[in-house]
C-alpha positions as CSV (number, residue, x, y, z in Angstrom):
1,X,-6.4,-88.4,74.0
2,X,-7.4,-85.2,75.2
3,X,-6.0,-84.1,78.6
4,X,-9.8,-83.5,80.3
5,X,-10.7,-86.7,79.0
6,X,-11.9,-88.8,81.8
7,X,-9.7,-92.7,82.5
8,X,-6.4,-91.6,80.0
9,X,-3.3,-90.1,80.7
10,X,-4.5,-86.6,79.8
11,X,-5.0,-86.0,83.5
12,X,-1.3,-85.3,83.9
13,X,-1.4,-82.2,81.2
14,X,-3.8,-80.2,83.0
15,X,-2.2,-77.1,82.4
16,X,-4.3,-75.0,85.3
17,X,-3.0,-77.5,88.3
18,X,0.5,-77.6,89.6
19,X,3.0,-80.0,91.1
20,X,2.0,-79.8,94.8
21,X,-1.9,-79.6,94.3
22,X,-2.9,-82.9,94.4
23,X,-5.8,-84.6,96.2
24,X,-7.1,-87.7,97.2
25,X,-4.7,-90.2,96.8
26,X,-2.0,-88.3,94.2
27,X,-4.9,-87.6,91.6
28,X,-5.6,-84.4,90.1
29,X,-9.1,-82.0,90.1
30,X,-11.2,-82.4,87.3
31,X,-13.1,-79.6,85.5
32,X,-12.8,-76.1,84.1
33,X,-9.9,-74.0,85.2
34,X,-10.9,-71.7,88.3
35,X,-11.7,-67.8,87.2
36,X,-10.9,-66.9,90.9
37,X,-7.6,-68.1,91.2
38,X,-6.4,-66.3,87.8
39,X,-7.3,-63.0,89.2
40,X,-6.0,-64.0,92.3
41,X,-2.2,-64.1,90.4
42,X,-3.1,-61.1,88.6
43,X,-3.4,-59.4,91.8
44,X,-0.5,-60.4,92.8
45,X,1.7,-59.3,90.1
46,X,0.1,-55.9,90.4
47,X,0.7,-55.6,93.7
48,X,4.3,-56.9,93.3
49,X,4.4,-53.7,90.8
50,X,2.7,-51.0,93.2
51,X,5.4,-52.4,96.3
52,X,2.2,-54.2,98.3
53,X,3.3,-57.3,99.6
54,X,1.8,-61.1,98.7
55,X,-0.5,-61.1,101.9
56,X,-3.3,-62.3,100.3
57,X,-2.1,-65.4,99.8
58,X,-2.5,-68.3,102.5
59,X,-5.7,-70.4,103.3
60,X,-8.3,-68.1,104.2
61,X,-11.9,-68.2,102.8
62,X,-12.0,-64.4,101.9
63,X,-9.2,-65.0,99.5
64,X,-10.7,-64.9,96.4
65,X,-13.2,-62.1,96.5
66,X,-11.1,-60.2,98.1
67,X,-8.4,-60.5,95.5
68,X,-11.1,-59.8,92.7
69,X,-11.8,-56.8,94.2
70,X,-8.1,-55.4,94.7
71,X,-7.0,-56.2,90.9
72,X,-10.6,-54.7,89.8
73,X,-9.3,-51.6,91.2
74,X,-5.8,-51.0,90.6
75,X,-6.9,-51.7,87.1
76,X,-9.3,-48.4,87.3
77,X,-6.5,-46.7,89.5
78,X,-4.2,-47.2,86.4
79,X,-7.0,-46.2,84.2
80,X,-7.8,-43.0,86.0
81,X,-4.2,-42.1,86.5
82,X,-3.5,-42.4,82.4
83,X,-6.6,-39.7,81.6
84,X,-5.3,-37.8,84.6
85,X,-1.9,-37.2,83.1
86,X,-3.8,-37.1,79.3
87,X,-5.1,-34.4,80.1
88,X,-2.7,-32.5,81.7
89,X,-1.0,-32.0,78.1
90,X,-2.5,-28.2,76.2
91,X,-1.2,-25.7,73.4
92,X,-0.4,-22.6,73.5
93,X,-1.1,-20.8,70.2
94,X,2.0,-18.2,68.9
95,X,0.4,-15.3,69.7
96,X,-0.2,-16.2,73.5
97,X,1.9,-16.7,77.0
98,X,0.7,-19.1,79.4
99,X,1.1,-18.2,83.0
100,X,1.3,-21.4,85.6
101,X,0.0,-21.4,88.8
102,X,0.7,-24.4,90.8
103,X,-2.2,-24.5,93.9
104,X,-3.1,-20.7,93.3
105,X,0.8,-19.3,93.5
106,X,2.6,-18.3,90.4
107,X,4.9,-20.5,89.2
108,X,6.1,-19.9,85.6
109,X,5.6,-18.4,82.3
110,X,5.4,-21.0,79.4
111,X,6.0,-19.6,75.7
112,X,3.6,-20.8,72.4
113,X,3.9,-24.6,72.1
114,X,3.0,-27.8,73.0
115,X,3.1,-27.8,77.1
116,X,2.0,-30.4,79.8
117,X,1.3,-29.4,83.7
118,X,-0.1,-31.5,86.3
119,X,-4.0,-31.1,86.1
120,X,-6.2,-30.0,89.2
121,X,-2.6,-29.0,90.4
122,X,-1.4,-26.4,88.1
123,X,-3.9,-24.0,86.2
124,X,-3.2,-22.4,83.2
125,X,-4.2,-19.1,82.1
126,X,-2.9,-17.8,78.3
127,X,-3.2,-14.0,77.8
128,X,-2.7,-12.7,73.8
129,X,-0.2,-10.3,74.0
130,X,-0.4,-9.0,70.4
131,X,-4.0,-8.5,69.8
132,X,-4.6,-4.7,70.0
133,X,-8.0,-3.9,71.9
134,X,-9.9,-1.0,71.9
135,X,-12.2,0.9,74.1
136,X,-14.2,4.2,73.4
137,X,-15.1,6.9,75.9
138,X,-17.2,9.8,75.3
139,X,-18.6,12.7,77.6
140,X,-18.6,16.2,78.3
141,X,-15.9,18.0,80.4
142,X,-14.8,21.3,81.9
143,X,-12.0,23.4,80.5
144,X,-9.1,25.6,81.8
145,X,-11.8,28.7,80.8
146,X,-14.7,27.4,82.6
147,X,-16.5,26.1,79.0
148,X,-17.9,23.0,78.5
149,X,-16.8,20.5,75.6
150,X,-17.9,17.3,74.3
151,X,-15.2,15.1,73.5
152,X,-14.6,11.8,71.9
153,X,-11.5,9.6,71.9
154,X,-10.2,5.8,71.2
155,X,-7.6,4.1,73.2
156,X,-5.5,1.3,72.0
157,X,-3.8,-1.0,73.9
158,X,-2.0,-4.5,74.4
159,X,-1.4,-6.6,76.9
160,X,2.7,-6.6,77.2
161,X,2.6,-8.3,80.9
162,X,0.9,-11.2,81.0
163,X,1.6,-12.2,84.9
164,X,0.2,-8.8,86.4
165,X,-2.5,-8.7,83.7
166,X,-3.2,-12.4,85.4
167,X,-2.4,-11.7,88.8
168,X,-1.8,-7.7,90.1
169,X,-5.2,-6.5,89.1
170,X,-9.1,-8.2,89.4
171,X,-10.3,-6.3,86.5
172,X,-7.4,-4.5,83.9
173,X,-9.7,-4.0,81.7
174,X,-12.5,-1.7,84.1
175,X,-9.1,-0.2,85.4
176,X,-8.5,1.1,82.0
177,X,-11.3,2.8,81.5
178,X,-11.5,4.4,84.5
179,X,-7.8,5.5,84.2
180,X,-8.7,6.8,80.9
181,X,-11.4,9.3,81.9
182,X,-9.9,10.1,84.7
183,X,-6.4,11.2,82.4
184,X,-8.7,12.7,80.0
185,X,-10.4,15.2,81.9
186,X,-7.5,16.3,84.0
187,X,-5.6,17.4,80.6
188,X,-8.7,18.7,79.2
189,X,-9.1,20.5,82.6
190,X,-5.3,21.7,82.2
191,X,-6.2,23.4,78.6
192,X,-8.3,26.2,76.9
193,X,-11.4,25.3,74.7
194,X,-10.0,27.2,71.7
195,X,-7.0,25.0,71.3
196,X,-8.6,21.8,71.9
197,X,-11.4,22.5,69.6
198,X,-8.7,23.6,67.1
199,X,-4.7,22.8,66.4
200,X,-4.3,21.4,70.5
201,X,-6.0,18.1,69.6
202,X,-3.0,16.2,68.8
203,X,-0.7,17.4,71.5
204,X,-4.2,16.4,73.6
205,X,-3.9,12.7,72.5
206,X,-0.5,12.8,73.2
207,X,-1.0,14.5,77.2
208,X,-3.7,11.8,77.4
209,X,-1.3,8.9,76.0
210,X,1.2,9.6,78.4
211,X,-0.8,10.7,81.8
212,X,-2.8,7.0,81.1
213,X,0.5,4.7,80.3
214,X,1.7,6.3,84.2
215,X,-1.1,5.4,85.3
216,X,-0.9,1.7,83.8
217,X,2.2,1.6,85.0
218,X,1.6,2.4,88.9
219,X,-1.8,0.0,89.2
220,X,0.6,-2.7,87.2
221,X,-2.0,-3.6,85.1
222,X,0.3,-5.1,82.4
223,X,-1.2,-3.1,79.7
224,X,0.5,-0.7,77.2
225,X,-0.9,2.2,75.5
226,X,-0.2,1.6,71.8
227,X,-2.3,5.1,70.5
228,X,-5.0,7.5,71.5
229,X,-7.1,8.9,69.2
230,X,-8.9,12.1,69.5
231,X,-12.0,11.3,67.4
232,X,-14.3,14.4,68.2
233,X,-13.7,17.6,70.2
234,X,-16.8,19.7,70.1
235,X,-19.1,22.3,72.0
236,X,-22.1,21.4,73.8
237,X,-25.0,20.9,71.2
238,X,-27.1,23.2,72.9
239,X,-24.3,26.2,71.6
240,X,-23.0,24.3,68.6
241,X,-24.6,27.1,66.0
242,X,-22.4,29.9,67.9
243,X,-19.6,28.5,68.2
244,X,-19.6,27.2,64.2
245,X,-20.1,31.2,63.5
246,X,-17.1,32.0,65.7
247,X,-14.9,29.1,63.9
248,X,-16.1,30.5,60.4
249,X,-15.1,33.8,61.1
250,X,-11.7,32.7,62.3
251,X,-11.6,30.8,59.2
252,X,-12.6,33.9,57.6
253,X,-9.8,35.9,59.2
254,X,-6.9,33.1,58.7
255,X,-7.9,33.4,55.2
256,X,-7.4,36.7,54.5
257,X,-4.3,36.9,56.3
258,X,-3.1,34.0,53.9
259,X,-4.6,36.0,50.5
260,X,-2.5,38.8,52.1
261,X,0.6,37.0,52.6
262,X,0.2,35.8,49.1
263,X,-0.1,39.2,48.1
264,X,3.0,40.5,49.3
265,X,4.7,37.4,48.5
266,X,4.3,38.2,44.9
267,X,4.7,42.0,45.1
268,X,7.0,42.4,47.1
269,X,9.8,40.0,45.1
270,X,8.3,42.4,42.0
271,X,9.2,45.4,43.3
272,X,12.7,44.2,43.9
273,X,13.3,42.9,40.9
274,X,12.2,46.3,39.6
275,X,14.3,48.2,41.7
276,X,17.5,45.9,41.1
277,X,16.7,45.9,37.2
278,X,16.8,50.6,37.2
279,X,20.1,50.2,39.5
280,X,21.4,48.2,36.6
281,X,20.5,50.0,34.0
282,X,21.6,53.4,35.7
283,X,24.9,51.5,36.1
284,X,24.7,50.6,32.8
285,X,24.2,54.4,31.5
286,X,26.8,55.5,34.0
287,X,29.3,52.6,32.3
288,X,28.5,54.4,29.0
289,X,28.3,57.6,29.4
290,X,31.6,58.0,31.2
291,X,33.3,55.4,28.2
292,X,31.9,57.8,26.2
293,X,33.2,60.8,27.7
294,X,36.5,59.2,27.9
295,X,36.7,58.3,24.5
296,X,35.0,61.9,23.3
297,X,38.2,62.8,25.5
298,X,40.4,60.9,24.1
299,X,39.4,61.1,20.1
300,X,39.3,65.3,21.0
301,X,43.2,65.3,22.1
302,X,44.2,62.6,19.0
303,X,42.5,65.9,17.2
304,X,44.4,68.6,18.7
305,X,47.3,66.8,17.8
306,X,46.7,66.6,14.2
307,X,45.7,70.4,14.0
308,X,48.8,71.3,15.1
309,X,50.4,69.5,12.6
310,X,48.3,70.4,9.6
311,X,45.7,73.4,10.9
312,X,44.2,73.8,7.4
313,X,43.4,70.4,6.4
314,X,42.4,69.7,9.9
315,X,39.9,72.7,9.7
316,X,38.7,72.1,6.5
317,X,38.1,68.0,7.0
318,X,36.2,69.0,10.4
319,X,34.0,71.3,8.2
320,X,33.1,68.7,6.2
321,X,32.4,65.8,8.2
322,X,30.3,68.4,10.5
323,X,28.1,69.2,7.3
324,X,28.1,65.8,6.6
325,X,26.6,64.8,9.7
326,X,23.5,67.9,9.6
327,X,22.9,67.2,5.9
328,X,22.4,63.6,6.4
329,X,19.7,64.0,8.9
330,X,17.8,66.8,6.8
331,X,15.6,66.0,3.7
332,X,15.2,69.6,2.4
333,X,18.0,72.0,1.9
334,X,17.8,75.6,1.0
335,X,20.5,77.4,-0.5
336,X,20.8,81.2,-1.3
337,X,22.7,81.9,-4.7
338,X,24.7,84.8,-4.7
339,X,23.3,87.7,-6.5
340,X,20.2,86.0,-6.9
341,X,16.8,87.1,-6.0
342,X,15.2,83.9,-4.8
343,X,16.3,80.8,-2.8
344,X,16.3,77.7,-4.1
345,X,14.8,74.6,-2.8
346,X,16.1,71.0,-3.1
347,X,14.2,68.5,-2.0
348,X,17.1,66.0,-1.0
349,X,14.4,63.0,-0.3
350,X,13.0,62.7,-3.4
351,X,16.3,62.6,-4.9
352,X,17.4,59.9,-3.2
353,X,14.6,58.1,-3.6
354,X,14.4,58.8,-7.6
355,X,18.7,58.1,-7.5
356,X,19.2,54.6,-9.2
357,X,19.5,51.7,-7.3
358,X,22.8,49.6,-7.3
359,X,23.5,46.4,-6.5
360,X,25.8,47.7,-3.8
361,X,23.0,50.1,-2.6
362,X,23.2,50.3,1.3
363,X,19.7,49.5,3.0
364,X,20.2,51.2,5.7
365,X,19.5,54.6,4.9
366,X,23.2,56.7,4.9
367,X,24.1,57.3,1.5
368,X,27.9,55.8,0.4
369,X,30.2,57.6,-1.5
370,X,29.3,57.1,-5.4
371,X,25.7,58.2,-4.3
372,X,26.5,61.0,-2.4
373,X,28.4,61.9,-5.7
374,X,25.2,61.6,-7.2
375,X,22.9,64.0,-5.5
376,X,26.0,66.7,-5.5
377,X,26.0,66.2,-9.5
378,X,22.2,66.6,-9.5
379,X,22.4,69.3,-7.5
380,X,25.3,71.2,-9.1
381,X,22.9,70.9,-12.8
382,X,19.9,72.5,-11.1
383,X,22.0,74.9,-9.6
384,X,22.9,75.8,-12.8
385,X,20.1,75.9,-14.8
386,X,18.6,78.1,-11.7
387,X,21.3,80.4,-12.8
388,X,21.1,80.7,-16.5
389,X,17.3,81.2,-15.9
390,X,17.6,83.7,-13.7
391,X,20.5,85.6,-16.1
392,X,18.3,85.5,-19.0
393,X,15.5,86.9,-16.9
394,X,17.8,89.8,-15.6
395,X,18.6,90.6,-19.3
């Protein structure tokens, strides 16, 4: 039999009655188990857990509502304090830094990861300190020379403090660019239009770079000055046209002096090749000339001390070779016979030239020994034959 079966013995396994709850003469209530008394013990065990004490227990009539109400809300309390602490957890990506302040003071600087701070307590504020911004200024300024330029430059920079870029300054950014104008036209001021419209633009940027990172430096903005790009440097448009006449005509003037250069770069080696190359050879001629003077010398006293040995053959052997040497070199000889009327005529060339050729010929011109021998024997017979002519003639 069931135990909320009326008349059986099911009465004594009600399981929402205790021991001491009995009424009426030792018998238990009847009927469904009582809502308000379960939250009741609920409340109880939370507020065992939270340190309250078990004061709503006893015999008054508020009892039960009030303990409905009390477990009601330390069930939201525990509700609200899990999404309070949920959402206290954030990420910080890789290229970031977090900078903590706990109830507006600074107090710490969290690297890229997963990170948790108490919310409505701490607040978090993540600065990218690798990105590389970039802000553009243009305008027209006054030089050293009292002349008027329009110039154009880029600035580059990245945040490489993230707690004064927070904190030290209200606006970094507006502080930048008001630091950069302000750096640009006092070295622009500090300089001569004809170098900054020309070859001065670079050490320009890097004046500008340096006047703008000390200025960075003393507001504490946090930022560094990665680059500064001079994009344009230019005269007023209003006078552009002159001034692009006076730039062509330097151009003009920077190019000749080049052509120039070039031209006595190559003549100028020339010429002292030239002059090295006639020292040489004049050394050269002096080597030879005095080698051959020396040997002239030398060959001359070997000479002197042959004729004294032998005078005659010596004489007669430099007669030769002395007639040897003029005859050689002529091509027509004339001889006058003795006792003749007329001279006779050989004409040497066309002897040689009408001489036999032998295998042992010399191409070269000078006639060897066997030839030579030749044109004596061809010249002895006409010699001869002149003669006998000319005695028959005289007979």
């Amino acid at each position: 039999m069931a135990w909320n079966e009326p008349g059986g013995n099911g009465n004594n396994q009600d399981p929402w009655n205790s021991g001491g709850d009995r009424r009426g003469g030792g018998k238990k209530d009847q009927g469904p188990p009582d809502l308000d008394e379960a939250l009741q013990k609920l409340q109880e065990k939370l507020s065992g857990i939270f340190g309250k004490g078990g004061g709503n227990k006893g015999t008054g009539g508020s009892g039960p509502s009030s303990s409905s109400s009390a477990g009601f809300f330390a069930v939201v309390v525990v509700v609200v304090l899990v999404g309070w602490a949920a959402m206290g957890f954030y990420t910080v990506d890789q290229q970031e830094r977090g900078v903590v302040l706990r109830l507006g003071k600074y107090q710490e600087t969290v690297m890229p990861g997963l990170q948790w701070n108490p919310p409505l307590i701490d607040e978090v504020i993540t600065a990218n300190v690798t990105r590389v911004s970039a802000y553009e200024h243009r305008s027209l300024m006054l030089t050293e020379d009292e002349n008027i330029v329009d110039v154009s430059m880029t600035v580059q920079y990245v945040i490489s403090d993230p707690v004064n870029y927070a904190l030290k300054v209200r606006d970094p950014n507006g502080s930048l660019q008001n630091a950069a104008e302000s750096a640009l036209r006092h070295t622009v001021g500090s300089s001569e239009m004809n170098s900054i419209l020309t070859a001065g633009r670079e050490v320009l940027g890097s004046d500008v770079k340096l006047r703008l990172q000390n200025f960075m430096d003393a507001y504490q903005t946090g930022l560094r000055i990665t680059q500064i790009n001079i994009k344009e440097a230019k005269a007023p448009s209003q006078v552009q046209d002159a001034f692009d006449d006076v730039i062509k005509a330097r151009e003009d003037e920077q190019r000749s002096i080049n052509q120039s250069e070039s031209y006595r770069n190559g003549i100028v080696p020339e010429a002292r090749g030239i002059a090295q190359r006639m020292k040489e050879e004049a050394n050269g001629y002096r080597e030879r000339v005095v080698a051959q003077a020396k040997g002239d010398a030398q060959r001359f006293s070997s000479l002197l001390t042959e004729y004294q040995k032998a005078p005659e053959v010596t004489r007669e052997r430099l007669y030769l070779d002395a007639m040897e040497e003029v005859l050689s070199k002529n091509s027509k000889v004339l001889i006058d016979v003795e006792g003749g009327n007329n001279m006779m005529y050989l004409p040497l060339d066309k002897l040689v030239e009408n001489r036999p050729r032998t295998s042992t010929g010399s191409s070269s011109g000078r006639l060897n020994s066997s030839e030579l021998q030749d044109v004596t024997d061809q010249v002895i017979d006409q010699l001869r034959q002149r003669q006998q002519t000319t005695t028959r003639e005289a007979r």
